[in-house]
Legacy VTK file of the C-alpha trace (Angstrom):
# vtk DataFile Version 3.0
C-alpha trace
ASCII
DATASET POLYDATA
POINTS 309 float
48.447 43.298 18.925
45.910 45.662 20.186
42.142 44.448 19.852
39.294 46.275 20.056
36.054 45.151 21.179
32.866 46.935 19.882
29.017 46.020 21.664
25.907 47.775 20.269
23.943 48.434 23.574
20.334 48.358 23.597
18.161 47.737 26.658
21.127 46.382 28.478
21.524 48.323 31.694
21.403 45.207 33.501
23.663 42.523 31.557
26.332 45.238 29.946
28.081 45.184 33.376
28.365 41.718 33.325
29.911 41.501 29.607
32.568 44.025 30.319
33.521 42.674 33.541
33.857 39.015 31.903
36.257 40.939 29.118
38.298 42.118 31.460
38.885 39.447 33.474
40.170 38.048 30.008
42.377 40.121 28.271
44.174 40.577 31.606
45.169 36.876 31.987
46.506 37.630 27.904
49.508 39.867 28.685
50.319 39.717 24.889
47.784 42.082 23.984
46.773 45.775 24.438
42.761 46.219 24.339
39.597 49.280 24.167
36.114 48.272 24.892
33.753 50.625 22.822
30.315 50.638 24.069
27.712 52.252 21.420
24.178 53.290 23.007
21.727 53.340 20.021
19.265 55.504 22.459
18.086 52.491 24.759
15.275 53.512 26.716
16.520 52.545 29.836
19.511 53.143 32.075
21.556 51.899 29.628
23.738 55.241 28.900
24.390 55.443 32.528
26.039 52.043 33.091
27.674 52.883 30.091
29.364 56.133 31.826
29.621 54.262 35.325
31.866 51.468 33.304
33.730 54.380 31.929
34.324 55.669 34.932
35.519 52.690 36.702
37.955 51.001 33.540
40.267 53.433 31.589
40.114 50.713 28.472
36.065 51.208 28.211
34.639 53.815 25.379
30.949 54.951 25.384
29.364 56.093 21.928
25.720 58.111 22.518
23.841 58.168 19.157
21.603 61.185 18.806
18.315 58.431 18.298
18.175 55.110 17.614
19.557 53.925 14.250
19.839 49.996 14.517
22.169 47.063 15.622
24.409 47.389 12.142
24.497 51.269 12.723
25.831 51.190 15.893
28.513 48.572 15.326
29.665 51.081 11.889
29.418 53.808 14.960
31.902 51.801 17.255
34.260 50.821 14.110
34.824 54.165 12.746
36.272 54.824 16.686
38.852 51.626 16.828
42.542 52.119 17.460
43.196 48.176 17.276
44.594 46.503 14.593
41.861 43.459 15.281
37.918 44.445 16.029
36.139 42.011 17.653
32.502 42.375 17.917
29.377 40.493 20.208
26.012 41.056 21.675
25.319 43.184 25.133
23.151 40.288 26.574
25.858 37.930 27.732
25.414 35.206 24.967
28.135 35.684 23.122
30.803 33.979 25.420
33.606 36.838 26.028
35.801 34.266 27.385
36.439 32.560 24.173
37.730 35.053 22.921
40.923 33.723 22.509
39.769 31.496 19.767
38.867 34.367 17.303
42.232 35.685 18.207
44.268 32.763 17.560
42.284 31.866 14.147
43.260 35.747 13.209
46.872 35.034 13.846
46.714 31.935 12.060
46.262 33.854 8.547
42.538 34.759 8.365
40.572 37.994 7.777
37.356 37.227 9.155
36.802 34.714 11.876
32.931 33.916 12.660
31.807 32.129 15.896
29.983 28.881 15.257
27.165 27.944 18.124
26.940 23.758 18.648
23.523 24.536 20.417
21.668 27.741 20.282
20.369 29.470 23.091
17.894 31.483 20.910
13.888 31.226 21.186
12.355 29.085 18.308
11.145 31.730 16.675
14.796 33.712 16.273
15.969 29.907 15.362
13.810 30.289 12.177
14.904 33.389 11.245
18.333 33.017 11.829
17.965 29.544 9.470
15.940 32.089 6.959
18.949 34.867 7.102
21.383 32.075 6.309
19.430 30.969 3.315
18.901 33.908 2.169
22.383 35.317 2.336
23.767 32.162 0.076
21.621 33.195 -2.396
21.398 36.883 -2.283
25.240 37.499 -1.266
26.843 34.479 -2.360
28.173 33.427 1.116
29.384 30.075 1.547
26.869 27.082 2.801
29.845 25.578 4.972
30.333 29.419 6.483
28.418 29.980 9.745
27.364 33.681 10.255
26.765 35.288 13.551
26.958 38.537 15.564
30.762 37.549 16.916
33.372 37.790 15.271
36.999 39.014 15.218
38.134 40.949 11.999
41.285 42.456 10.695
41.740 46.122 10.440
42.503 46.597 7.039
38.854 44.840 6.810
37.143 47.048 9.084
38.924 50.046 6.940
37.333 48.955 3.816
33.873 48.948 5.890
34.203 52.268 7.025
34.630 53.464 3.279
30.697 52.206 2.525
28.812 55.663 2.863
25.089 54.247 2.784
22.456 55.299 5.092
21.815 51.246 5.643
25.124 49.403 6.724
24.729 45.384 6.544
27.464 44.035 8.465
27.645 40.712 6.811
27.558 42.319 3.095
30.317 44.775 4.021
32.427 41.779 5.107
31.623 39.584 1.979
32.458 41.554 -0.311
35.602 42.610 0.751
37.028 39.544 1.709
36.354 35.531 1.168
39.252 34.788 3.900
37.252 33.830 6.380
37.041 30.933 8.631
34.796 29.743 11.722
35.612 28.776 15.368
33.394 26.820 17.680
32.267 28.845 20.880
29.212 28.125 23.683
26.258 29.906 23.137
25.046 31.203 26.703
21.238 31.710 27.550
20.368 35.589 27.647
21.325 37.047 31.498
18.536 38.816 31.137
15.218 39.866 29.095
14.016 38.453 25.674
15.493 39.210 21.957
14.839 43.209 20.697
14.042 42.031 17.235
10.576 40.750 16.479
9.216 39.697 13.399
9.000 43.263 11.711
12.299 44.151 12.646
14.106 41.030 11.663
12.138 41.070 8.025
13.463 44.796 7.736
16.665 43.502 8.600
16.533 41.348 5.770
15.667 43.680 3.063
18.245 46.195 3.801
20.783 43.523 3.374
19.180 42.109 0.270
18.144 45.293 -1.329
21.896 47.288 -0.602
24.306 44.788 -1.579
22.625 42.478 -4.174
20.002 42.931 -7.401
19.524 39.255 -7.448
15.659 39.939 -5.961
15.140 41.974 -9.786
16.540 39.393 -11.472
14.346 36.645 -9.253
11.567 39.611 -10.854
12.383 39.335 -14.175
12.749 35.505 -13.848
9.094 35.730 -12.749
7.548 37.361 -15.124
8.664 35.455 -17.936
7.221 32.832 -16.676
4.444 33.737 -15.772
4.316 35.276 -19.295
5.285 32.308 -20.709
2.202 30.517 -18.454
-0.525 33.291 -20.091
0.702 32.179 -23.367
0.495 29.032 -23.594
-3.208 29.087 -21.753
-4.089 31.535 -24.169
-3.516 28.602 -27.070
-5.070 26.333 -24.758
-8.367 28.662 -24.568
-7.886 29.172 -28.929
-7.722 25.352 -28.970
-10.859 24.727 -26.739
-12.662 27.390 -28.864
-12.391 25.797 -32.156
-12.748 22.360 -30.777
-15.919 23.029 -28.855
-17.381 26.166 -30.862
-19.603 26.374 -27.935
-17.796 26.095 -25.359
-18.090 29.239 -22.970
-15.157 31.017 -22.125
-15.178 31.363 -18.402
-14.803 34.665 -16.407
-13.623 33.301 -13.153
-10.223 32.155 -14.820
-9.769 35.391 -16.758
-10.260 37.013 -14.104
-8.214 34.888 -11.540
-5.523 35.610 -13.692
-5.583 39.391 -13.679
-5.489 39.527 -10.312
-2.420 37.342 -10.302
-0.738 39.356 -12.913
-1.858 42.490 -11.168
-0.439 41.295 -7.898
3.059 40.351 -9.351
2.993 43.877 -11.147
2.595 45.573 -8.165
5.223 42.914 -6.154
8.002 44.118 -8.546
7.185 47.861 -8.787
7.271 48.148 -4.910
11.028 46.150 -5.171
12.176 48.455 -8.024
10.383 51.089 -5.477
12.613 49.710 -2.657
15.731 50.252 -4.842
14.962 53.908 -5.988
14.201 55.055 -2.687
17.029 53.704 -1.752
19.137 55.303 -4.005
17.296 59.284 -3.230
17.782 58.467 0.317
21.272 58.298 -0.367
21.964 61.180 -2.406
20.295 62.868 0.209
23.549 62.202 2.688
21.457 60.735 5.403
23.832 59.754 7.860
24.276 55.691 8.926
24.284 57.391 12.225
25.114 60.645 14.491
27.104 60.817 17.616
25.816 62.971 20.039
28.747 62.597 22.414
31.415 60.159 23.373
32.558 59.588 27.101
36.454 58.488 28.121
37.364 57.735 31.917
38.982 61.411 32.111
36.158 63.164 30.554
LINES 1 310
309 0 1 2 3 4 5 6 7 8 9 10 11 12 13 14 15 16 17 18 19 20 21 22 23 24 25 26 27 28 29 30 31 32 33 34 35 36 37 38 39 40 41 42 43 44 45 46 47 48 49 50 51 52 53 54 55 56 57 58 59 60 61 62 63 64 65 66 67 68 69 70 71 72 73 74 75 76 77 78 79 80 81 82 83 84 85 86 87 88 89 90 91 92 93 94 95 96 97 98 99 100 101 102 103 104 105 106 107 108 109 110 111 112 113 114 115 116 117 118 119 120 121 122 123 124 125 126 127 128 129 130 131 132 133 134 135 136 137 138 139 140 141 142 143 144 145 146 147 148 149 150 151 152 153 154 155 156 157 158 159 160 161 162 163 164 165 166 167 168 169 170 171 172 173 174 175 176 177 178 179 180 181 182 183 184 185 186 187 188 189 190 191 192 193 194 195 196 197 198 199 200 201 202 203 204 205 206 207 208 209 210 211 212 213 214 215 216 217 218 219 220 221 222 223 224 225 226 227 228 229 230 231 232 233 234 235 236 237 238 239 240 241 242 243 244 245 246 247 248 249 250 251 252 253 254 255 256 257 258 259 260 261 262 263 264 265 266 267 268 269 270 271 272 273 274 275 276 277 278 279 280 281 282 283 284 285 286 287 288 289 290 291 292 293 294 295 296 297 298 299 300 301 302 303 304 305 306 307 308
């Protein structure tokens, strides 16, 4: 069995070494399989394109992917997939937390029958701050993509090939990893690994990113936020209603009772606010949809580098 590792490198000249190293090290005490490294720059600022080239140079199993500019984490992994030649993919970070030498756990899991094999963390190394969000993400993808509450999601994982095949077949100009996998297959199973402290630096995604993260998952593989829209605005429909026969009631109980313009008012802004909240979603979703008529790529490789190129 051949597998093939994939890393999205961004602002990792100084811990991508490391990673590839620690693979090495061991696949070659697992004689039983054949394995590529594929090493996908999404246009770090840094050195990082020429460690990639230097670990090209030195290991004739390592693959570097240059994108033309920089197109995002889920991108750059579709970028290293569509270049496998293994029939098992196995993807992690380029900082060092995701523990290469556990590999063998993903492996064994995939030869025991499943598609999709997820690496579960007993402690996280994360900052509090990407601890919230990765507890928001999991929430959210229960209810927007249906994944299971017992099924632990995370940026390592081994997958079959015929899974990664179906991936590749998603044309979208915004890839989501996890939604690709869910809805191709519910085989899938988790495997307890260590979660390492970063070798180096802080987390790339910050608040902005990580929210943007969110809505191209949400928005390109589920309509449940127009339905949570529609759900909405019945009720609050349902809520003008009924204090409109609450404000008829007052009236002929208390002829003089003055109608007061602070609540009327209150609750056109409220109505105007959820208005506007749904026509930017449906906006979301139509752009969406021209953006993708208009073939924009999920990402463009400006060159690849091998050990004899």
């Amino acid at each position: 069995m051949k597998v093939s590792f994939v890393i999205p490198c961004y602002r990792s000249a100084h811990t991508i070494e490391q990673v590839v190293e620690e693979i090495e090290c061991k696949m070659s005490s697992m004689d039983a399989h054949e394995y590529e490294i594929i090493l996908v720059n999404d246009c770090s600022p840094d050195d990082t394109y020429e460690k990639i080239k230097e670990l090209c140079k030195k290991y004739g199993e390592v693959i570097g992917i240059n994108l033309a500019r920089n197109f995002g984490q889920h991108s750059a992994i579709m970028a290293g997939l569509s270049m496998i030649s293994g029939d098992v993919v196995v993807c992690l970070d380029d900082d060092g937390q995701t523990p290469p030498n556990e590999v063998d756990k993903l492996l064994n899991k995939i030869e025991e029958g499943y598609d999709v094999v997820y690496a579960e963390y007993g402690e996280k190394k994360h900052s509090a701050f990407r601890n919230f969000g990765s507890f928001l993400n999991k929430k959210m993808t229960e209810i927007m993509l249906n994944k299971p509450k017992e099924l632990y999601i995370s940026s390592y994982f081994a997958a079959r090939r015929y899974v990664v095949d179906e991936m590749l077949k998603y044309s979208g100009a915004y890839p989501y990893v996890i939604g690709l996998i869910l809805r191709t297959t519910k085989n899938i199973c988790n495997v307890s690994v260590n979660h390492r402290k970063r070798l180096e630096g802080s987390s790339g995604y910050t608040f902005r990113k990580l929210l943007a993260l969110w809505v191209n998952g949400f928005t390109s593989f589920s309509v449940i936020p127009l339905r949570i829209a529609s759900y909405g605005g019945c009720v609050v429909a349902f809520i003008g209603f009924m204090y409109a026969i609450y404000t008829i009631i007052m009236k002929l109980l208390y002829s003089d009772r003055l109608i007061g313009w602070s609540s009327t008012i209150s609750i056109i802004l409220i109505l105007g606010g959820l208005l506007l909240l749904v026509l930017g979603m449906i906006g979301e979703y139509v752009g969406r949809i021209y953006i993708n008529l208009n073939n924009s790529p999920q990402y463009v490789i400006r060159n690849v580098v091998r050990k004899d190129e």
